[in-house]
DRENDO-78580 format. One record per residue (C-alpha): residue number from 1; residue in one letter; chain; x, y negated, z negated. Coordinates in steps of 0.001 Angstrom, whole numbers, plus 500000, padded with zeros to 6 digits. Layout:
<nodes>
k/r/c/xx/yy/zz
NUM/A/A/X/Y/Z
...
</nodes>
This chain:
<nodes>
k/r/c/xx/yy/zz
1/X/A/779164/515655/381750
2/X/A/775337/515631/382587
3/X/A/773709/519083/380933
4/X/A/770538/518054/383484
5/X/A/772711/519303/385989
6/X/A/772077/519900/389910
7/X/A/773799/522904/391502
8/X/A/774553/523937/395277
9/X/A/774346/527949/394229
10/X/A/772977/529373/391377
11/X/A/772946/532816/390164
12/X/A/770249/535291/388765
13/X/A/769449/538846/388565
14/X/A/767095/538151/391385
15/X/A/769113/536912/393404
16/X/A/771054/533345/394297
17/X/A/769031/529600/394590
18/X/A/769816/526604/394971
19/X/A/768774/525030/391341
20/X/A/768623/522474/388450
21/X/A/770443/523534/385249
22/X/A/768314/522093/382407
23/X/A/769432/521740/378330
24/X/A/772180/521223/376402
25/X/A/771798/523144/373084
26/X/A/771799/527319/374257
27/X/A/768310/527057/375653
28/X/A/768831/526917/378807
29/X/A/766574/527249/381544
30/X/A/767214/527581/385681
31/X/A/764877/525088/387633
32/X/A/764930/526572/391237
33/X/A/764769/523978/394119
34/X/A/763567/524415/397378
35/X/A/766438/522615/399114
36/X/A/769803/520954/397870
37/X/A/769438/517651/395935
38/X/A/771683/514950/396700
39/X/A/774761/515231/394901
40/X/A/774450/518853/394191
41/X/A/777737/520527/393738
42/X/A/779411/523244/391940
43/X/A/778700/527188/391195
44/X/A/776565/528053/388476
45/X/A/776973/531207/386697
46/X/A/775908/532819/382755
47/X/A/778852/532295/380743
48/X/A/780026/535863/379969
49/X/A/780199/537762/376513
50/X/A/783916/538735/375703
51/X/A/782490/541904/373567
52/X/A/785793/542672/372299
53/X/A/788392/540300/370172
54/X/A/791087/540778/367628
55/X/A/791544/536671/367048
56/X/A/794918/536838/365298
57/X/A/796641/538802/367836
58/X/A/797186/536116/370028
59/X/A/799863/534944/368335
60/X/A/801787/538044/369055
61/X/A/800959/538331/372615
62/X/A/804116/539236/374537
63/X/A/806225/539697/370622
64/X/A/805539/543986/371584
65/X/A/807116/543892/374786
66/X/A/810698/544683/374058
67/X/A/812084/548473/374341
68/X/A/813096/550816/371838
69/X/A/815087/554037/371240
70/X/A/811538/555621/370543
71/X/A/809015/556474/373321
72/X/A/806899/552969/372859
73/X/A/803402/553886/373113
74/X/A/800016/552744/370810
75/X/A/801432/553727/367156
76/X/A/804692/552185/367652
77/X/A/802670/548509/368791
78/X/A/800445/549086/366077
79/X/A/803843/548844/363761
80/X/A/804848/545919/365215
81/X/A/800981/544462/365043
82/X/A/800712/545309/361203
83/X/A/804145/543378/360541
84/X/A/802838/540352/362399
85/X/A/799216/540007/360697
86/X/A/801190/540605/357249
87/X/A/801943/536744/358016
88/X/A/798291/535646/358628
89/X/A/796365/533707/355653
90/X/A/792849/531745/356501
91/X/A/794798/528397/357840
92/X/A/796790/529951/360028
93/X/A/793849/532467/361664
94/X/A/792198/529550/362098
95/X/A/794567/527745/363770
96/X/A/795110/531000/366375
97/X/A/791534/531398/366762
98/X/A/790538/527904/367830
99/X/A/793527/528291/370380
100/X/A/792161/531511/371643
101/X/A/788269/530264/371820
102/X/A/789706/527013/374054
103/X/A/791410/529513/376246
104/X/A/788187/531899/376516
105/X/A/785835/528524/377053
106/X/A/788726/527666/379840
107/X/A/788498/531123/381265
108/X/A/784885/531597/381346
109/X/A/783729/533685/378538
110/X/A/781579/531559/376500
111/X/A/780551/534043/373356
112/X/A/783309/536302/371603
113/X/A/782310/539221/369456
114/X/A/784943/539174/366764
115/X/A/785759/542708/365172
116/X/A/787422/541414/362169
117/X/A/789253/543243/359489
118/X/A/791359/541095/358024
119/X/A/789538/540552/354725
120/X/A/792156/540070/352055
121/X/A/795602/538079/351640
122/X/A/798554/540501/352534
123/X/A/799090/542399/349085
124/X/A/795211/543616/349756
125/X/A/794202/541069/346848
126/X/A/790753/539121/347551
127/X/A/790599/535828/348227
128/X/A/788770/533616/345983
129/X/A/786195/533602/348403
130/X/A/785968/537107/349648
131/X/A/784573/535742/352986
132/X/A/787824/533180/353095
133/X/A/788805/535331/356569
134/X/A/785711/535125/357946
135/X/A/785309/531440/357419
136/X/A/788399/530968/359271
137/X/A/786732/532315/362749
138/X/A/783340/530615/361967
139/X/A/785387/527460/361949
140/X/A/787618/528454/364757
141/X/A/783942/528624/366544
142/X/A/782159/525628/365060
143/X/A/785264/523553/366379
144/X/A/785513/524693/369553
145/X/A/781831/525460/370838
146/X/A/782391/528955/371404
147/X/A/779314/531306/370792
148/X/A/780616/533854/367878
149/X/A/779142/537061/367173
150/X/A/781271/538070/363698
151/X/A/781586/541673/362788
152/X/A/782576/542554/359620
153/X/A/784901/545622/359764
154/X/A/785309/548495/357314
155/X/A/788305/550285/357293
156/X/A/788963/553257/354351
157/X/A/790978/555617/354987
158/X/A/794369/555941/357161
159/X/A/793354/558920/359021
160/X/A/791095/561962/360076
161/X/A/793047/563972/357162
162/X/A/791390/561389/354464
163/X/A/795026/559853/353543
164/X/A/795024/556839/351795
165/X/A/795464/553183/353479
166/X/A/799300/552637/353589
167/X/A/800789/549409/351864
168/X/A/800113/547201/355293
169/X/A/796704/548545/355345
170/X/A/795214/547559/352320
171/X/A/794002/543903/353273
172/X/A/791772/545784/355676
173/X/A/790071/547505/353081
174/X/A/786872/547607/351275
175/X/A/784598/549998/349202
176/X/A/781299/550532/351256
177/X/A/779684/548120/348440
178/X/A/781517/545643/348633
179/X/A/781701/545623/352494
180/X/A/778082/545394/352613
181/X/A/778055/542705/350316
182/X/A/780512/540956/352830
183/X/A/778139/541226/355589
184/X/A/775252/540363/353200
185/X/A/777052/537262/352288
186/X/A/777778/536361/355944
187/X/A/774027/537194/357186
188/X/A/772835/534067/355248
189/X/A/775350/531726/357429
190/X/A/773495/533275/360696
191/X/A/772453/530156/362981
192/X/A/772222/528973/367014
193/X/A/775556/530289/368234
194/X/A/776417/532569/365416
195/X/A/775157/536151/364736
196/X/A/776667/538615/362060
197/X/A/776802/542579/363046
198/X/A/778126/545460/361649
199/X/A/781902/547223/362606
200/X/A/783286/550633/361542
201/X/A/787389/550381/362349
202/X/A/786829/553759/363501
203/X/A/785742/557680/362912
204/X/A/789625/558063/361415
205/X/A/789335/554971/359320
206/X/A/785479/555607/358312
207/X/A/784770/559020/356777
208/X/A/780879/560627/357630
209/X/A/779578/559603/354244
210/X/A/780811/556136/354217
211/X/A/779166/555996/357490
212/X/A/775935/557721/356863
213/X/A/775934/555024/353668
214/X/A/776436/552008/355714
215/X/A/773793/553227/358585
216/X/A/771084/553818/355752
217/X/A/771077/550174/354324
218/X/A/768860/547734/355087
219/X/A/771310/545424/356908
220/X/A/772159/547938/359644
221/X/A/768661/547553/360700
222/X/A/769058/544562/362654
223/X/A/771950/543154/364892
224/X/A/775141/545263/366509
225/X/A/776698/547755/365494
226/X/A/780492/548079/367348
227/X/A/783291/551169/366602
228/X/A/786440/552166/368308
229/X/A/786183/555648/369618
230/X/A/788779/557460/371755
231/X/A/791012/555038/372253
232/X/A/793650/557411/372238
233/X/A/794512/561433/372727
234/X/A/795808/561555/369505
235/X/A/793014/560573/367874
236/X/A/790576/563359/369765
237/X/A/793391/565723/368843
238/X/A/792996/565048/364883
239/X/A/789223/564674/365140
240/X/A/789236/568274/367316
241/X/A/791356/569444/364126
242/X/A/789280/567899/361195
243/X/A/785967/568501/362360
244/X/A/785680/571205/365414
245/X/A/784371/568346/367993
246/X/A/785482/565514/370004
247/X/A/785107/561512/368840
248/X/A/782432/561014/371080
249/X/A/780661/564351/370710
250/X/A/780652/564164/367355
251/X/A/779526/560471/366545
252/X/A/776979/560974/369243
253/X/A/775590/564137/367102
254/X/A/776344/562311/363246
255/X/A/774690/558749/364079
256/X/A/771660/557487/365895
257/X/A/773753/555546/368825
258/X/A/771383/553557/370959
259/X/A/771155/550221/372785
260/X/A/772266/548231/369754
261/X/A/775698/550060/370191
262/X/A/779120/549278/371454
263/X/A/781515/552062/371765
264/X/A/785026/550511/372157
265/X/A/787119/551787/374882
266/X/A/785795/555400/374625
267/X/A/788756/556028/377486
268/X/A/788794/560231/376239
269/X/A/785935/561745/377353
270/X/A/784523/565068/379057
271/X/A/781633/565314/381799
272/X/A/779415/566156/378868
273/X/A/780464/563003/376659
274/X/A/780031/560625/379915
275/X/A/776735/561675/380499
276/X/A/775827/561619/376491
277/X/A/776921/558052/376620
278/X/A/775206/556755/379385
279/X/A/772201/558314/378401
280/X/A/772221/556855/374804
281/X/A/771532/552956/375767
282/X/A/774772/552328/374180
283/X/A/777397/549763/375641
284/X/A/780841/550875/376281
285/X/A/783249/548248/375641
286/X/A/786061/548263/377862
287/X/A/789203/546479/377679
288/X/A/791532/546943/380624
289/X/A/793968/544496/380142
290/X/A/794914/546200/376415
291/X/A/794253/549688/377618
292/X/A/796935/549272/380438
293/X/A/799062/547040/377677
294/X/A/799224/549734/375140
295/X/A/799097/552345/377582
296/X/A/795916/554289/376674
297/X/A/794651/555483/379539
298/X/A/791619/554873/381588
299/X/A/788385/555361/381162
300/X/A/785930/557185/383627
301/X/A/784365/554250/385129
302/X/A/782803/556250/388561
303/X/A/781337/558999/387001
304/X/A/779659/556703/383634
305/X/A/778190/554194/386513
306/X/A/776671/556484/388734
307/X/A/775065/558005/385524
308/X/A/773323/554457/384168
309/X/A/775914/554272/382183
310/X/A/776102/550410/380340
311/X/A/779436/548018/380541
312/X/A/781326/545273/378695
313/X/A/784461/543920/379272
314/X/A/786880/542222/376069
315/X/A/790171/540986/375757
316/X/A/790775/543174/372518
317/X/A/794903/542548/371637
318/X/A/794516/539228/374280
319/X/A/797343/540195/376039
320/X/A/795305/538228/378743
321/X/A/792317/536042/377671
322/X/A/790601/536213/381281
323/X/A/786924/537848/382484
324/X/A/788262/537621/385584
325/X/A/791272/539647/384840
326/X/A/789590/542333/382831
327/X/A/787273/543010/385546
328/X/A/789813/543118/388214
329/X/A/791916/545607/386659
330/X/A/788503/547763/385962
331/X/A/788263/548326/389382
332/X/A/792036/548377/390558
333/X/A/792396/551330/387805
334/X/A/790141/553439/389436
335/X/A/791574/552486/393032
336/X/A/794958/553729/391722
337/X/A/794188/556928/390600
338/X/A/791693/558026/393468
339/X/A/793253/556067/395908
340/X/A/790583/554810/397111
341/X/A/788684/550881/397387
342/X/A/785343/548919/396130
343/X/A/784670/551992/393394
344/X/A/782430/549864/391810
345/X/A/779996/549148/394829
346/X/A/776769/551240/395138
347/X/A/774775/551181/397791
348/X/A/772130/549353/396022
349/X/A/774939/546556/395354
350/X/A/777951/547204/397781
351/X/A/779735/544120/396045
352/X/A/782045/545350/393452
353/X/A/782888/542069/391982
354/X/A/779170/541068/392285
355/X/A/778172/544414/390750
356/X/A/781235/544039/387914
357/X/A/780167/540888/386719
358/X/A/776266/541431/386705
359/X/A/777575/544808/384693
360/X/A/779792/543087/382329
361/X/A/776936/540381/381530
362/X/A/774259/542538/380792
363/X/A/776732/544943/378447
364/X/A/778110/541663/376997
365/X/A/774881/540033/375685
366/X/A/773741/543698/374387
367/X/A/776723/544270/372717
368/X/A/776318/540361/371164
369/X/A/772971/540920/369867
370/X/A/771291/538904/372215
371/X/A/768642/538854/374702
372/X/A/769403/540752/378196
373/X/A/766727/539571/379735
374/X/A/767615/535981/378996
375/X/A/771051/535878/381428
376/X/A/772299/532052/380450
377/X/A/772069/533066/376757
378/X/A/775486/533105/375776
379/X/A/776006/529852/378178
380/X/A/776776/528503/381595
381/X/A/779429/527941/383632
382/X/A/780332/525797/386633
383/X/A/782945/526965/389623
384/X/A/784462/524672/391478
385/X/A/783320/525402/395146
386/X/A/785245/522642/396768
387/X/A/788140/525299/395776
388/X/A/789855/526802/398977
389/X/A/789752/530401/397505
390/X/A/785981/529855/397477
391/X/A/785389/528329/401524
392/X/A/783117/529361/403637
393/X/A/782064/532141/400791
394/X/A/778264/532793/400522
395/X/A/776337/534131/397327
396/X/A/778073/537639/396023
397/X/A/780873/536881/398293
398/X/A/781767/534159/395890
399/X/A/781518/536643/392924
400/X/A/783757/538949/394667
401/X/A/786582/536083/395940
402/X/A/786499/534561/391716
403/X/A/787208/537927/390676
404/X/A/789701/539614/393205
405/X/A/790950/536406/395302
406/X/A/794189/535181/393088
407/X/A/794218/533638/389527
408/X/A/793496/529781/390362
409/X/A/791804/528603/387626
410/X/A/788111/527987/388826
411/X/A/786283/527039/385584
412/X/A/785260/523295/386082
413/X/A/782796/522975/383590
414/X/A/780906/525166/380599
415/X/A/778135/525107/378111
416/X/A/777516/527051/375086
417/X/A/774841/526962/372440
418/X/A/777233/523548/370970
419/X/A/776701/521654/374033
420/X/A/778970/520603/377121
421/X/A/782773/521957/375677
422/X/A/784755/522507/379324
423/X/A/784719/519523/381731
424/X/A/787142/519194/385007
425/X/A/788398/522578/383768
426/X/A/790031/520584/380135
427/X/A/788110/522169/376939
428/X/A/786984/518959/375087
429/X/A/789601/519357/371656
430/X/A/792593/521682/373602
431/X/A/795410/518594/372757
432/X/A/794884/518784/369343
433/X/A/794113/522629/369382
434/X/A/797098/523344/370776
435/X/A/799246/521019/368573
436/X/A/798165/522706/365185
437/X/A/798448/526002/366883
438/X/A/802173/525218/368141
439/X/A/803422/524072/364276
440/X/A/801409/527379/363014
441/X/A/803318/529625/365162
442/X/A/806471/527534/364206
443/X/A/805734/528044/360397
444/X/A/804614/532030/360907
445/X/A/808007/532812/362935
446/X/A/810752/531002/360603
447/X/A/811391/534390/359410
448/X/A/812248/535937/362008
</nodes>
């Protein structure tokens, strides 16, 4: 697979060109032509960010789907979520990550921002090598192609009311020290393709002074910084009771949120916390497919665009591992509840999968630490426009037909930082990917 590549269709910010995809190693550059060379084929689009990944969970995709006497909502999943990452040690996260990065190549999203907080064995003990977790997704990565922006996660506390971390919690936690020796530790393995930010689980899991600590060192200078906020109304019930305000009013008042941000989910807010938001820079990380999975709610998408507001899309719990999918179900969740179509058009883009995807990639490489301006800088991918969902489609019509047309799988071809990975739609390793991952799951379920 040629990275000196000739395309029919080409997209930029600017606009769509017929072009000349050049280099094979992340720098990429867009020759544009003047006409078609011969042989020219194939759509070419930035690979997008996936802002928003708990690896491990793959493995349990479809495991929470079974009915109980309870009303099933968030806390009783998270149960069942704890039990099944009880089970995970650094082979077998390994093993589920490099099956989820193949799917994500597969799917289009060619960078993956992991928010990782499994740092110990089960019991909460250290590893040997405290990073021993991490290593497992920066090999998951390495193997695979995938671009990886790792963030560290600290996780103290068990809720607003400053209990302690129950039994299954306490391989998620760290002193602030020692967390920021983590991320110290994984800062010097920063290269091409790999970038190390900074994660707080959450306000309920992160008390003010640990996070007032963590924001005054050094490393929280540089690179991301990505928290959960409002997922739930439970949580901006206990954060009303513990501290007078709502999640998002009150870390928007208690840190210095800006474009380096990415506020996960944020699905609870008031008029005045939308407009705080989009005014701050920061990203909002959204993850439909989960939020409609674990029954969250949804977040104010209308209101946050028309305001600036900035957008990512993730596949969080990876109940689907599909851009397409996530940004689908953005837009369908709004034309549900106002009953009413193309929510996300504007008049200065009246595409809504065209303005979606343009959305999501700018969001996504902000939220990865890297360049906006630079749109192939997570990667490139190719569509296959000999496709029959994509004939007789021209420039953001094709946008709007990958996203809201069916779920053929359109990938033919991708390129990260690690060179050409996806070719005729096959990720390079997914054979032997798949066969480890198929014995792990084996091994991880003979309990049951």
């Amino acid at each position: 697979m040629s990275s000196d590549l000739p395309v029919h269709r080409a997209w930029l910010p600017s606009g769509w060109c017929t072009a000349r995809l050049r280099g094979d190693t992340g720098d990429f550059a867009l020759e544009p032509l003047a006409t078609p060379e011969p042989g020219a084929t194939g759509i070419l689009l930035p690979g997008l960010p996936n802002l928003h990944s708990h690896a491990f969970q793959r493995a349990m995709a479809g495991l929470a789907e079974r009915g109980s006497a309870q009303r099933d909502n968030f806390w009783s999943w998270r149960e069942t979520m704890y039990a099944f990452a009880a089970r995970i040690d650094p082979d077998a996260l390994h093993a589920i990550a490099a099956q989820l990065y193949v799917e994500m190549l597969e799917a289009g999203y060619t960078r993956v921002c992991e928010f990782h907080y499994l740092h110990h064995a089960p019991d909460g003990r250290p590893y040997a090598d405290a990073t021993a977790m991490a290593q497992a997704l920066i090999a998951a990565a390495h193997e695979t192609g995938i671009g990886l922006t790792l963030l560290p996660t600290l996780y103290l506390r068990g809720g607003f009311d400053d209990r302690p971390l129950a039994p299954r919690q306490q391989r998620f936690a760290h002193t602030v020290d020692g967390f920021l020796d983590l991320v110290a530790a994984l800062r010097t393995q920063e290269q091409p393709g790999l970038n190390v930010g900074i994660a707080l689980h959450s306000l309920r899991a992160v008390p003010a002074d640990a996070l007032r600590a963590v924001l005054a060192s050094q490393l929280a200078a540089t690179g991301p910084i990505h928290i959960h906020v409002a997922e739930q109304t439970a949580e901006v019930d206990d954060c009303l009771a513990a501290t007078g305000q709502r999640p998002l009013a009150w870390l928007l008042d208690h840190a210095p949120v800006d474009a380096r941000w990415c506020l996960v989910h944020a699905t609870h807010m008031d008029a005045d916390e939308t407009a705080r938001l989009a005014r701050s820079g920061a990203v909002a990380g959204l993850c439909p497919t989960t939020e409609a999975n674990l029954g969250d709610g949804l977040f104010p998408l209308v209101e946050y665009l028309v305001l600036g507001g900035r957008i990512g899309v993730g596949s969080d719990s990876q109940i689907s591992v599909s851009p397409v999918e996530e940004l689908r179900w953005l837009e369908y969740g709004q034309r549900l509840t106002r009953r009413a179509r193309n929510l996300a058009a504007s008049a200065a883009q009246p595409h809504s999968g065209a303005r979606l995807f343009a959305a999501a990639l700018e969001g996504g490489l902000a939220a990865s630490g890297l360049e906006a301006i630079r749109p192939y800088a997570a990667g490139a991918l190719v569509l296959d426009d000999a496709h029959p969902l994509l004939a007789a489609r021209a420039d953001d019509e094709l946008l709007d037909s990958w996203i809201f047309a069916g779920n053929a799988p359109l990938v033919r071809a991708v390129w990260t930082q690690a060179g050409p990975v996806v070719s005729d739609g096959r990720h390079r390793q997914r054979e032997r990917v798949a066969t480890r991952y198929r014995a792990t799951l084996r091994r991880l379920r003979a309990a049951d």
